[in-house]
C-alpha positions as CSV (number, residue, x, y, z in Angstrom):
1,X,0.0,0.0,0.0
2,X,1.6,3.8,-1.0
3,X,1.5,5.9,1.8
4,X,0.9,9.5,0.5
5,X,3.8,11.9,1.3
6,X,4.1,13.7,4.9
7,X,1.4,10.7,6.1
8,X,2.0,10.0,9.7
9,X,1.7,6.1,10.5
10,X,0.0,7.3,13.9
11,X,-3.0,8.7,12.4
12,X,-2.5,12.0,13.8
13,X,-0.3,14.4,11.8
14,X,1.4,15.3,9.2
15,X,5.1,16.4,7.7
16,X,5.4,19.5,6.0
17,X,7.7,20.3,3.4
18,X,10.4,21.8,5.7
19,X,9.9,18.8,8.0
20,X,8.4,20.1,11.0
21,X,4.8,18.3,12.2
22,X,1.4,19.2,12.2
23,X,-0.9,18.1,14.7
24,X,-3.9,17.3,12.9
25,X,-6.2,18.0,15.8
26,X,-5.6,21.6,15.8
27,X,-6.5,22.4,12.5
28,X,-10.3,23.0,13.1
29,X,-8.9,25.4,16.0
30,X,-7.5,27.4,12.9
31,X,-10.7,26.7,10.5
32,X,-13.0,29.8,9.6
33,X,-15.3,27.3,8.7
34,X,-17.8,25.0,10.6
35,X,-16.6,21.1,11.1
36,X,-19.5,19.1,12.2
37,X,-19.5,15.4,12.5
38,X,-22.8,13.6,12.2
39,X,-24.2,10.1,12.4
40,X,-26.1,8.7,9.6
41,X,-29.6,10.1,11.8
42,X,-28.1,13.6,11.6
43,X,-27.3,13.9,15.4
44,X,-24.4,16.0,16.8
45,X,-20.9,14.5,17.5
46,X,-18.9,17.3,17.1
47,X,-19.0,20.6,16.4
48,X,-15.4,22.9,15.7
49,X,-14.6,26.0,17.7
50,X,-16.0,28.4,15.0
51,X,-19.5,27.6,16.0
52,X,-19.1,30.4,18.5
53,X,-18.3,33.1,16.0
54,X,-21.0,31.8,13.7
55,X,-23.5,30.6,15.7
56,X,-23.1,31.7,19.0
57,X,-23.4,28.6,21.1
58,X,-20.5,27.4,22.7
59,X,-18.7,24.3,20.8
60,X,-20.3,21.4,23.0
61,X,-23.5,23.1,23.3
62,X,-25.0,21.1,20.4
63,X,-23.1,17.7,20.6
64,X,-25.8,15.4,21.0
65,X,-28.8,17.1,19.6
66,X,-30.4,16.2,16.2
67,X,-29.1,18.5,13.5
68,X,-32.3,19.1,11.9
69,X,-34.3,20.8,14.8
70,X,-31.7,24.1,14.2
71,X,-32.7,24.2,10.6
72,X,-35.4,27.1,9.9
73,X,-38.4,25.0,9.6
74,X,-39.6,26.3,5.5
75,X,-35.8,24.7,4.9
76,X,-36.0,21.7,7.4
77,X,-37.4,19.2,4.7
78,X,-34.5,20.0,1.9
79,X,-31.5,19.8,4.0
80,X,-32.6,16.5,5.3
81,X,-33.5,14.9,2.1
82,X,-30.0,16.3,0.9
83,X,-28.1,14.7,3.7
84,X,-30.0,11.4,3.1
85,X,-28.6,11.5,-0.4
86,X,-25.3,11.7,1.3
87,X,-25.7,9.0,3.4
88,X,-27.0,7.1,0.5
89,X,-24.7,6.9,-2.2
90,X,-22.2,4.4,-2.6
91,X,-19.6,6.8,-4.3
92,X,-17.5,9.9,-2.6
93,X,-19.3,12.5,-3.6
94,X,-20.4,16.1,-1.8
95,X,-23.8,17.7,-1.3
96,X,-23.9,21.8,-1.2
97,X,-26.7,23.4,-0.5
98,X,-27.8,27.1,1.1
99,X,-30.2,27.6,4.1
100,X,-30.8,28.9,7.5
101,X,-29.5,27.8,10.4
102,X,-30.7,29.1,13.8
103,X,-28.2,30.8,16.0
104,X,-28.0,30.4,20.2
105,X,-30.2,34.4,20.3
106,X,-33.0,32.5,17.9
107,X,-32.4,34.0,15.3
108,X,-31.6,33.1,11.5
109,X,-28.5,33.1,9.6
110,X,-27.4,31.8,6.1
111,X,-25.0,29.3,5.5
112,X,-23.8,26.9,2.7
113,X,-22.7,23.6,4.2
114,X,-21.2,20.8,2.2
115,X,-21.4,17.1,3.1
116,X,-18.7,14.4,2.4
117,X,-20.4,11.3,1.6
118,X,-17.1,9.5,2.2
119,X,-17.8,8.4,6.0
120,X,-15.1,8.2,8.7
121,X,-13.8,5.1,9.7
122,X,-16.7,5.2,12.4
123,X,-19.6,5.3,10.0
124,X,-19.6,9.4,10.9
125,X,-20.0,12.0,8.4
126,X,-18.0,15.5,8.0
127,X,-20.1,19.0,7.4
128,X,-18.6,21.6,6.2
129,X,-20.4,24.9,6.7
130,X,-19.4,28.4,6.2
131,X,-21.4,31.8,6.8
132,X,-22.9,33.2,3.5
133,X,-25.0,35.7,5.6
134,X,-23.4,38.9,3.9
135,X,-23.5,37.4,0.4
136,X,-27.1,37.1,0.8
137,X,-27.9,40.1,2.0
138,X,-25.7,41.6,-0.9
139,X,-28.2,39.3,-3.4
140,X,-30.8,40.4,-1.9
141,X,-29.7,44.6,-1.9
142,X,-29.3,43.7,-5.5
143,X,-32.4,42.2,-6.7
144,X,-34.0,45.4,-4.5
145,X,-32.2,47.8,-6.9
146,X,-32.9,45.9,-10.0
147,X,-36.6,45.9,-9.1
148,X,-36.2,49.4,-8.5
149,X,-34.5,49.7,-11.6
150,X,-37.2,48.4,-13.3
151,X,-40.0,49.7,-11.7
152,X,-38.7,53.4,-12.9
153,X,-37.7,52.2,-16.2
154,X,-41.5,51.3,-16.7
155,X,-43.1,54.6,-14.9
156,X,-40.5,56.6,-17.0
157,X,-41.6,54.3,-20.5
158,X,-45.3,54.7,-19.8
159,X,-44.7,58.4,-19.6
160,X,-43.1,58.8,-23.0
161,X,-45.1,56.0,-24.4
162,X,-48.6,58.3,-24.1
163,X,-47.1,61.2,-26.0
164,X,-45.9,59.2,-28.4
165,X,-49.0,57.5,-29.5
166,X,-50.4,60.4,-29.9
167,X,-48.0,62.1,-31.9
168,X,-47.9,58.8,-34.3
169,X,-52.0,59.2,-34.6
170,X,-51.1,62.5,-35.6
171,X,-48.5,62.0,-38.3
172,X,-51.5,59.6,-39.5
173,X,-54.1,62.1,-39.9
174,X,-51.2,64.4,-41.3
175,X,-50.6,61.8,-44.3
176,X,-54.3,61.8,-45.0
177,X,-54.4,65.8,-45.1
178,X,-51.2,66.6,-46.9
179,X,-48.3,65.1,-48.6
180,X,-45.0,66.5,-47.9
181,X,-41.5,64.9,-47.1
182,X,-41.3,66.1,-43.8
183,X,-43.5,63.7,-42.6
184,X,-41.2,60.9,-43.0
185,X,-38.7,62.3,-41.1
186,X,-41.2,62.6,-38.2
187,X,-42.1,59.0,-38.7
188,X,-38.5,58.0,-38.3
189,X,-38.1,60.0,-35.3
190,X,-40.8,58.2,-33.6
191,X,-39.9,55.0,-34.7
192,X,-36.6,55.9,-33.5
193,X,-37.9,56.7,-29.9
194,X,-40.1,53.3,-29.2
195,X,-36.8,51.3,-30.2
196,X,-35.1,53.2,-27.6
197,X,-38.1,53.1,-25.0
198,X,-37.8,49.3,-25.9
199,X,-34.3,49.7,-24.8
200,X,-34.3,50.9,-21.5
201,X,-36.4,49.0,-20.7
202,X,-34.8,45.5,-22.0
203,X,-31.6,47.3,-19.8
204,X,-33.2,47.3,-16.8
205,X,-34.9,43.8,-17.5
206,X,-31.3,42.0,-17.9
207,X,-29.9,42.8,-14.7
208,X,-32.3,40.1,-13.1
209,X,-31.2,36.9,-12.7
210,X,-32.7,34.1,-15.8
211,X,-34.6,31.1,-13.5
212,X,-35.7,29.1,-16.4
213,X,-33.7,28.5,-19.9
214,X,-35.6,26.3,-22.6
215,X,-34.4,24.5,-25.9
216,X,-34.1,27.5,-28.2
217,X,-33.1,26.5,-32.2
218,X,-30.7,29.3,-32.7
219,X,-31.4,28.7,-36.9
220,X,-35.1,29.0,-36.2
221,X,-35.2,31.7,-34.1
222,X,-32.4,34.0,-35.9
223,X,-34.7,34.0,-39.2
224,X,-37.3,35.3,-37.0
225,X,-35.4,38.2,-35.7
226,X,-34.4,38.7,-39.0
227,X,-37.9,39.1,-40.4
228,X,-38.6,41.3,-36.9
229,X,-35.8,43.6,-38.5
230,X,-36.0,46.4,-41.1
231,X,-33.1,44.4,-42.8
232,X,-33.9,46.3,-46.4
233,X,-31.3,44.6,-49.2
234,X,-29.0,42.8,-46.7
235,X,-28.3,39.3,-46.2
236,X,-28.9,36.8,-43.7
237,X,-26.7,33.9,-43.6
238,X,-27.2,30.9,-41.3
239,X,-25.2,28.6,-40.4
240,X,-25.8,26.5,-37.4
241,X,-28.6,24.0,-36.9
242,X,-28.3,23.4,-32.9
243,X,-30.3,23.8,-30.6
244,X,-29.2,25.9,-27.3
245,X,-30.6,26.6,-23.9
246,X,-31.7,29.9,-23.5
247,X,-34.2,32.9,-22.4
248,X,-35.6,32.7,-25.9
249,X,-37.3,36.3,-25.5
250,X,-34.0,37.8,-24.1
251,X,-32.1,35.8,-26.9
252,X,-33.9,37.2,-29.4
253,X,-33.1,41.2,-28.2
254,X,-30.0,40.1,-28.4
255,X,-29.9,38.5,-32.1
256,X,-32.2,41.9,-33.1
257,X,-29.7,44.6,-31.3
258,X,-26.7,42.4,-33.2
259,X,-28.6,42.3,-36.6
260,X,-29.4,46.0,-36.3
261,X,-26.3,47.2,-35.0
262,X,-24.6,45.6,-38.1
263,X,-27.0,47.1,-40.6
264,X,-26.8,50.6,-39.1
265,X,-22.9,50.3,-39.1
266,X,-22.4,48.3,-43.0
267,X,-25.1,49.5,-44.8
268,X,-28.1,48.4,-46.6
269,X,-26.4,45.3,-48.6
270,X,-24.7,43.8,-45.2
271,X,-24.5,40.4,-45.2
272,X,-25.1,38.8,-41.8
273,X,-23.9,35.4,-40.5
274,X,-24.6,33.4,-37.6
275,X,-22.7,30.3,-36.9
276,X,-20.9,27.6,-34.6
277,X,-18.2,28.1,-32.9
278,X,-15.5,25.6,-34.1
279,X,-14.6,23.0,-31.0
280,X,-16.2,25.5,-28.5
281,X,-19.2,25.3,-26.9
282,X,-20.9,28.7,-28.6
283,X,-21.9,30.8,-31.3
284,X,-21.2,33.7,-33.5
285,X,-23.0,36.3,-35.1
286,X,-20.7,38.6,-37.9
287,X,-21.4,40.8,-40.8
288,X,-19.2,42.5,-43.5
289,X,-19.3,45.9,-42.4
290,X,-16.4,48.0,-42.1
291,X,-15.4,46.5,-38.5
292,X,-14.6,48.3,-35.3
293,X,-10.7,49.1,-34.6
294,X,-8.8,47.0,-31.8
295,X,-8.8,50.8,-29.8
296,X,-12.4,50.9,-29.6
297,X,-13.7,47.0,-29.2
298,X,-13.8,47.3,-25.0
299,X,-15.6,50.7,-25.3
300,X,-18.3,49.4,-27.5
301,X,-20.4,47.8,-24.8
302,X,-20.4,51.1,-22.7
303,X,-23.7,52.7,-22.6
304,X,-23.8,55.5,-24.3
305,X,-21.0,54.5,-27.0
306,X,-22.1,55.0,-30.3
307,X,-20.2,55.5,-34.0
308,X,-23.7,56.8,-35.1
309,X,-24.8,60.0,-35.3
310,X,-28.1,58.5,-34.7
311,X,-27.4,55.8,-32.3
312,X,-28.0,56.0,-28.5
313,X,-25.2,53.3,-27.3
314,X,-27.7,50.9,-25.8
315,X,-27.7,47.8,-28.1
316,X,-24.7,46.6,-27.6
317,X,-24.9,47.6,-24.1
318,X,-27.9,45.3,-24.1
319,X,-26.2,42.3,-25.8
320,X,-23.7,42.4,-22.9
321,X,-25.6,42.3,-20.5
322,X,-28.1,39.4,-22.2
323,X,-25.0,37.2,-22.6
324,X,-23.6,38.0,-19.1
325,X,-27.1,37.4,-17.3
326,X,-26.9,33.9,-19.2
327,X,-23.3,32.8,-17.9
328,X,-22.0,33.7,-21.4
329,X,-18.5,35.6,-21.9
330,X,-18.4,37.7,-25.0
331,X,-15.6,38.9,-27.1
332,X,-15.2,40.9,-30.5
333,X,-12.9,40.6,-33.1
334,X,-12.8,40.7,-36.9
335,X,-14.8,38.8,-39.2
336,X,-13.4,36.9,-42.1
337,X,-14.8,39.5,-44.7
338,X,-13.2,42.6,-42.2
339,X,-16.2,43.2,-40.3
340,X,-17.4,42.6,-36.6
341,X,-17.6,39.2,-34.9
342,X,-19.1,38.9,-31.9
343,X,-18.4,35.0,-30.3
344,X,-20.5,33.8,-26.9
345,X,-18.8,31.1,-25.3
346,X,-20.1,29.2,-22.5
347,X,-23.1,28.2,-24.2
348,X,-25.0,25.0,-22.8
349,X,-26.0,23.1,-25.8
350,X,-28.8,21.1,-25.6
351,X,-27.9,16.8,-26.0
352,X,-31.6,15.8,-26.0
């Protein structure tokens, strides 16, 4: 049998690389994390000296007890059925999961805790737990502003929506009075303002977190967009035929702001083309437009950046923060033909 190196026969210790010993014992002493030992039933037989600091009770206060009755009662049912996974499985494996744990005042903190389904020698099993408290709370302050976020992005799109109806119906009744070229320069200019009313409010949507994805066919839902689009003379060319989990409403503002951003950059013969990433798990989307320089390919998912003298900086803003809120990394470089390329990797295809 190999004896791995700095292994001490006695059970106890260890070598370190300079040769001195280290007393195995005294490690949890040193832990900032929990160490609980629990029999297959989930009672106590040992807790580490950082239950003080996270829990308040003092270290033996809980050897003993059953585990369970200090979970918050909404969690109770989950962590046990986790822990019975644990002590069911017949490989080494671990078991992470988030919930509350009640301290010695009563009250509730959050922790993650991570089971070992390896058990000791003794048929006990190792917990190891560590305070999450302030990450939650920080999740929590976050979804706050994003609803808050959102909430204003609606008031403030409602407000500008009203005004704009109505002057719409007006450039209407205007058409049926008069003719004059004017007019479709006011029709642009509205048109112009409910893409970017659309905008703020995707860019408030996307900083909330995506619960669900669903089998999207990128092909499919790209010639969609494309129709969705006033694409004029340009060119859509697809190539890719999987199928990718996704927000497919969220995934589609992002194909649109990419088709549109390439058509108000190239011109109205751009050809547009959507692919597979080579040995990666991910797509592209490129176009033969005249590119953006190496200088300029970090700025261009600022809000507010624009090369347009008519754009407001949001789409690509948007298409940053759509990938990101999916797990995706994005990058941009140059197309074959000397245009833009935009490549999300980290794509989860689907295998069904």
């Amino acid at each position: 049998m190999h004896r791995r190196r700095g292994h001490d026969e006695r059970g106890f210790g260890g070598i370190t690389e300079s040769g001195e010993r280290v007393a195995l014992e005294t490690i949890p002493l040193h832990s900032t994390n929990l160490l609980t030992v629990l029999d297959e039933n989930g009672i106590i037989q040992y807790e580490s000296p950082s239950i003080e600091r996270i829990y308040g009770f003092d270290q033996n206060d809980l050897v003993g007890e059953q585990v369970a009755d200090y979970f918050h009662p909404e969690d109770r049912d989950r962590i046990v059925e986790a822990f019975q996974l644990v002590v069911a499985s017949e490989e080494y494996a671990v078991e992470a999961v988030e919930y509350r744990h009640e301290r010695a005042d009563g009250t509730y903190c959050w922790v993650e805790s991570i089971a070992s389904a390896n058990p000791t020698p003794d048929g006990f099993y190792v917990v190891n737990t560590r305070d999450i408290s302030d990450q939650r709370e920080r999740e929590a302050e976050l979804r706050r502003k994003n609803e808050r976020l959102l909430e204003f992005a609606k008031i403030v799109s409602h407000d500008l929506r009203n005004p704009l109806n109505v002057a719409q119906g007006s450039t209407e009744l205007a058409r049926t009075e008069c003719e004059s070229e004017h007019l479709d320069a006011i029709e642009w200019a509205h048109d112009r303002m409910e893409v970017l009313i659309d905008d703020i409010l995707t860019l408030a949507r996307t900083g909330n977190q995506i619960d669900d994805l669903e089998p999207v066919s990128l092909a499919a839902l790209t010639r969609e967009c494309w129709r969705q689009v006033m694409t004029n003379d340009a060119t859509l060319v697809v190539e890719t035929e999987r199928t990718i989990r996704a927000d497919p409403y969220r995934l589609q503002q992002l194909l649109e702001n990419l088709v549109r951003n390439a058509i108000e950059h190239g011109g109205r013969r751009t050809t547009v083309t959507v692919g597979d990433l080579p040995n990666r798990d991910g797509f592209y989307v490129a176009d033969d437009g005249q590119g953006i320089p190496k200088s300029a390919r970090n700025a261009v998912f600022e809000t507010g950046y624009s090369t347009s003298e008519n754009g407001a900086g949001l789409g690509l803003r948007i298409v940053e923060q759509i990938a990101l809120t999916h797990g995706w990394d994005i990058s941009l470089t140059e197309s074959d033909a000397g245009g833009a390329r935009f490549e999300f990797t980290g794509v989860e295809f689907d295998r069904s």
